[in-house]
C-alpha positions, 0 to 999 in steps of 0.5 A: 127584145125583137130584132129589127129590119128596116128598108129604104127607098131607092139609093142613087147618090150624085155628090162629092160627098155620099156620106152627106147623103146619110147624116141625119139617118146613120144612126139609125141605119146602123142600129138595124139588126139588117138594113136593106136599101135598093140600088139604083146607079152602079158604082165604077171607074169605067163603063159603056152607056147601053143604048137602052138606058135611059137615066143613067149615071155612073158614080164612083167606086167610093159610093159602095163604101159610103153605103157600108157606112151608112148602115146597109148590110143587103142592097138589092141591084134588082132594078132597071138601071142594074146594066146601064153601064155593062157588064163590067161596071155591074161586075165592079159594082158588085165587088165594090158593094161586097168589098164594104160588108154588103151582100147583094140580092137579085142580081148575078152573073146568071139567073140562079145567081141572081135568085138566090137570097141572102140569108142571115141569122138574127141574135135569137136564132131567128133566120132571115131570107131577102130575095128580090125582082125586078118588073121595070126592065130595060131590054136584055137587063135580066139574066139568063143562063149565060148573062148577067142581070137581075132577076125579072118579075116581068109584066104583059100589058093589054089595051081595051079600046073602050068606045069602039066607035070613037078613034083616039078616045082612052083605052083600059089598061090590063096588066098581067105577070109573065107566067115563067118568072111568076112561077120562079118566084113562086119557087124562090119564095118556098125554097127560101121558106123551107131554109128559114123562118122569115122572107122578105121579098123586094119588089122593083115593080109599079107605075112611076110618078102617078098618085096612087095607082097600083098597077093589077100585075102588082097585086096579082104578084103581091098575092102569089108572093105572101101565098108562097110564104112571103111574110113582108113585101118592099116596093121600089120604083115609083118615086112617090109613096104609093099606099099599103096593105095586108095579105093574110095579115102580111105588110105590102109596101108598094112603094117606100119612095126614095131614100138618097137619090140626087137628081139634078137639072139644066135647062137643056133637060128642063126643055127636052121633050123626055122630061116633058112627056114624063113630067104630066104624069106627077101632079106638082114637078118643077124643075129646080136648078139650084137643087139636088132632088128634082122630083115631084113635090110628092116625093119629099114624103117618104119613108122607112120600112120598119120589121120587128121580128122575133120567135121566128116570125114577123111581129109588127110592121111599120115605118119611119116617116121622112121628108126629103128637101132640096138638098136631098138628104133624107131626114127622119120625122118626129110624131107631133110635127108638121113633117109627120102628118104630111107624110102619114096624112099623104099615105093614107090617102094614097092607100084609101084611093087605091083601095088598099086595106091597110090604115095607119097608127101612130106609135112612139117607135113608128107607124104601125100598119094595121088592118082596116 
């Protein structure tokens, strides 16, 4: 029998019950050999607001608690909302995620901390190493020798004036990985493979809320990734599904979309200019008062990343298709109804637009990624 890992979108609970966030996956969740979620609030009593942050929201010490039940044994605090709150709330995060069995990637008191992976040997004997990074980073959000933060896979971004001869008219968009943390990676991903036989590697990276859109830092990363001996890659950020593919055979999730994130939103939100300048980048994004997930009407189509792994390597990769309403609470989708072929219908055309190679096949178990 092969083992199981599966990867959620990104987790930001903001309810009186967190553990409401997860009834209709629990199950699931806890019957994973490894399952891997990614963080995207911090968990503290106290904490001081940084000035660089922007959507921020500081949920209480129960919330790491709360993830331990529902099933995750990794959570990844590689992400730009990793110091919203300082220092000492990302340190009480930490401990509050370690103190519900959880151990955490991509993120330390100082960057050899944060690169280091977590490592877990499966029942067959099978070793199992998660890292993780960060490309969507507020200023001073990565560690370094002497501060705490995530590890950063961070990106240059160049514009091309098109129509020199015509002011204001669009430009082309380059990006490009940093050089350094691209080659740190590259050392993680071979240092981690030397002690294990499978890697999984996080990746908070992309263009947040656009249909489709794969930024070319991402597949430039991706590459260089499965190249150092990454055997699966799991995307975070964007808040949307965004398609798959496979390198030399290896599954790249560019985006898993969300998993429990609560967004609510007043009028006073719904006016600001923020919202508003953000808001054209979705294709349908109303707010919604009276709901709990005020997020594009794409981003109710989600999913889980599903890994079997066996004989010390990676066998099949897929996922489970959510659907995510208004009240936020993620709920897995059987083959056969309306939800599933949403939510697979989606994918695929999201991955044909953005020219990914991967096409999708519907099993019993869940959506096999199979090449094209």
């Amino acid at each position: 029998m092969p083992h199981i890992m599966l990867a959620t979108g990104d987790l930001a609970m903001d309810r009186e019950d967190y553990d409401e966030s997860f009834v209709a996956t629990r199950d699931v969740l806890r019957a994973a050999d490894v399952t891997f979620g990614q963080l995207e609030t911090s968990f503290a009593s106290t904490g001081t607001r940084l000035p660089q942050a922007r959507h921020a929201v500081l949920a209480r010490p129960e919330g790491a608690a709360a993830l331990g039940r529902a099933g995750f044994d990794v959570i990844s605090m590689a992400g730009n909302h990793c110091m919203d709150w300082g220092r000492e709330a990302f340190f009480e995060t930490r401990a509050h995620l370690e103190a519900a069995g959880i151990a955490v990637v991509g993120a330390g008191a100082n960057i050899a901390e944060a690169r280091r992976p977590v490592i877990r040997t499966l029942g067959d004997g099978t070793r199992l190493a998660v890292l993780a990074y960060s490309s969507i980073l507020p200023h001073s959000y990565w560690a370094d020798e002497r501060r705490p933060g995530c590890a950063p896979m961070r990106a240059h971004t160049v514009y091309e004036q098109i129509e020199h001869d015509q002011p204001g008219t669009p430009a082309r968009i380059h990006t490009f990985p940093h050089r350094e943390d691209l080659a740190a990676m590259e050392a993680d991903i071979r240092a981690a493979r030397e002690q294990t036989d499978v890697v999984v590697v996080s990746q908070h990276w992309g263009i947040h809320f656009v249909r489709a859109e794969i930024a070319d830092y991402q597949r430039d990363v991706a590459r260089a990734a499965i190249a150092a001996g990454a055997d699966a890659i799991v995307g975070g950020h964007a808040h949307i599904l965004k398609g798959c593919e496979l390198i030399e055979g290896k599954p790249v999730f560019h985006s898993l979309c969300n998993f429990a994130t609560d967004l609510r939103m007043d009028e006073a939100h719904a006016k600001s200019k923020s919202w508003n300048e953000i808001r054209v980048l979705a294709e349908e994004w109303e707010p919604d008062f009276e709901g709990l997930y005020n997020f594009p009407a794409a981003a109710r189509l989600s999913m889980i990343a599903r890994l079997e792994i066996g004989e010390g390597r990676l066998l099949r990769a897929g996922f489970l298709p959510l659907y995510i309403g208004r009240d936020a609470v993620p709920q897995i989708v059987a083959p056969g109804s309306a939800e599933h072929a949403q939510v697979v219908d989606y994918l695929d055309a999201v991955t044909r637009e953005a020219g990914l190679n991967a096409r999708y096949r519907i099993g019993a178990d869940m959506v096999e990624l199979v090449a094209a």
